[in-house]
C-alpha positions in Angstrom: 39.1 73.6 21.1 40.3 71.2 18.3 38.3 68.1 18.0 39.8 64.7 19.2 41.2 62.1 16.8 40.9 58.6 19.4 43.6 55.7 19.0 43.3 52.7 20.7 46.8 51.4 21.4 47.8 47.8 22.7 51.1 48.6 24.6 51.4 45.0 26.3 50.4 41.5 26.5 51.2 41.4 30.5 47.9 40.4 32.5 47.7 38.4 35.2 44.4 37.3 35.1 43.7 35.1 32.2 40.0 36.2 31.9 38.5 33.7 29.9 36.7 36.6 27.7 40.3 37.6 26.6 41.8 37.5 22.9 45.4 36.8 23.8 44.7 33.6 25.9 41.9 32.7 23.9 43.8 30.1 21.9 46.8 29.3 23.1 48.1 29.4 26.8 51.9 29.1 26.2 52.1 32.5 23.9 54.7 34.5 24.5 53.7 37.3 25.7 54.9 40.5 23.9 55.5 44.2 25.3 55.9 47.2 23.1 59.4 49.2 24.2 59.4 52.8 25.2 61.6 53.8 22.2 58.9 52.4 20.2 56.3 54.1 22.6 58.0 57.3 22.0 57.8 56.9 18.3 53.7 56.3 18.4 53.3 59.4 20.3 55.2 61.7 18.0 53.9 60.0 15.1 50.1 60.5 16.4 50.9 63.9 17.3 52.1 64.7 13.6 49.1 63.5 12.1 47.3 64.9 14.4 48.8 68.4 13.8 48.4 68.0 9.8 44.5 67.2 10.6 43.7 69.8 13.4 43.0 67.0 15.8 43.7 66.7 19.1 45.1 63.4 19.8 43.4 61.0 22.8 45.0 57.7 23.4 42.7 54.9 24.9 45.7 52.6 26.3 45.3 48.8 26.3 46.5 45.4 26.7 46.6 42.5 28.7 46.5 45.2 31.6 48.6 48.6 30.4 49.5 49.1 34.3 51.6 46.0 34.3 54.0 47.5 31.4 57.4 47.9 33.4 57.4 51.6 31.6 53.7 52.6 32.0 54.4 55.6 34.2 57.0 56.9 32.1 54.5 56.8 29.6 52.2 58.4 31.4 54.8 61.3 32.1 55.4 61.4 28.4 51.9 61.3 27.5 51.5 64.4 30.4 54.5 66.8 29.1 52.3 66.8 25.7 49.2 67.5 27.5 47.7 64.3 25.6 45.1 62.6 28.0 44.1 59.5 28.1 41.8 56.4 28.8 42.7 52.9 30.0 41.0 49.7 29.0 42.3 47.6 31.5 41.0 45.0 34.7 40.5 46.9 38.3 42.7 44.1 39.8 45.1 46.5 40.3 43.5 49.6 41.0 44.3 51.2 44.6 42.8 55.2 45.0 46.8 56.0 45.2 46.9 54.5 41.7 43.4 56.1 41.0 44.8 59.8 41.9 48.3 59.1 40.1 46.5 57.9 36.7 43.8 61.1 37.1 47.0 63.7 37.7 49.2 61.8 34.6 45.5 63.0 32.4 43.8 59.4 32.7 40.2 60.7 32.1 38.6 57.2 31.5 39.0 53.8 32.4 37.2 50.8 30.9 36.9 47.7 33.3 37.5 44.4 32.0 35.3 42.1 33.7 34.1 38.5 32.7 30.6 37.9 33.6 28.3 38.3 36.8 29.4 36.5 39.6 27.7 33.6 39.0 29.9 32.9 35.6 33.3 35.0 36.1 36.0 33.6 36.2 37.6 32.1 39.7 
């Protein structure tokens, strides 16, 4: 087996938790919020997979954001990401984390998932 070449890839600004740890409400709270379009998700994917191919690397995607979930095309990425065989990670908040959600991420090729959380209980956020 090839070994794996990791890209961490910001797909979407969209969260709806405002986490006070957070880099894109950090500084301003009227940003507007941005969210990368499947054309252009498409283009990341081939493009990784090229390189990829030229370095004998098996491409892993850890997907980001705000939350990735809440991009309106994350499960057609997902499917994409699946018909390459290309799994994947998740660095994301578990606010919207069901075990249907849990099983349809794991049989897309999620492997990982990084919670977000901001503090213990006695300083997160409320």
């Amino acid at each position: 087996m090839k070994p794996s070449f990791a890209f961490q890839w910001h797909i979407t600004d969209e969260c709806d938790q405002r986490c006070r740890h957070c880099y894109i409400f950090s500084e301003d709270n009227h940003i507007c919020l941005k969210q990368m379009k499947y054309k252009e998700m498409e283009t990341v994917v081939s493009s990784c997979m090229d390189m990829c191919g030229r370095l004998e690397r098996t491409p892993y995607f850890y997907i980001t954001g705000g939350d990735p979930i809440l991009h309106k095309d994350f499960w057609k990425l997902c499917e994409l990401l699946k018909k390459h065989n290309i799994t994947f990670g998740i660095l994301g908040n578990p606010f919207h984390l069901t075990d249907e959600i849990c099983e349809r991420l794991y049989e897309y090729g999620c492997r990982k998932y990084q919670l977000s959380l901001d503090g213990m209980r006695e300083t997160h956020d409320t």
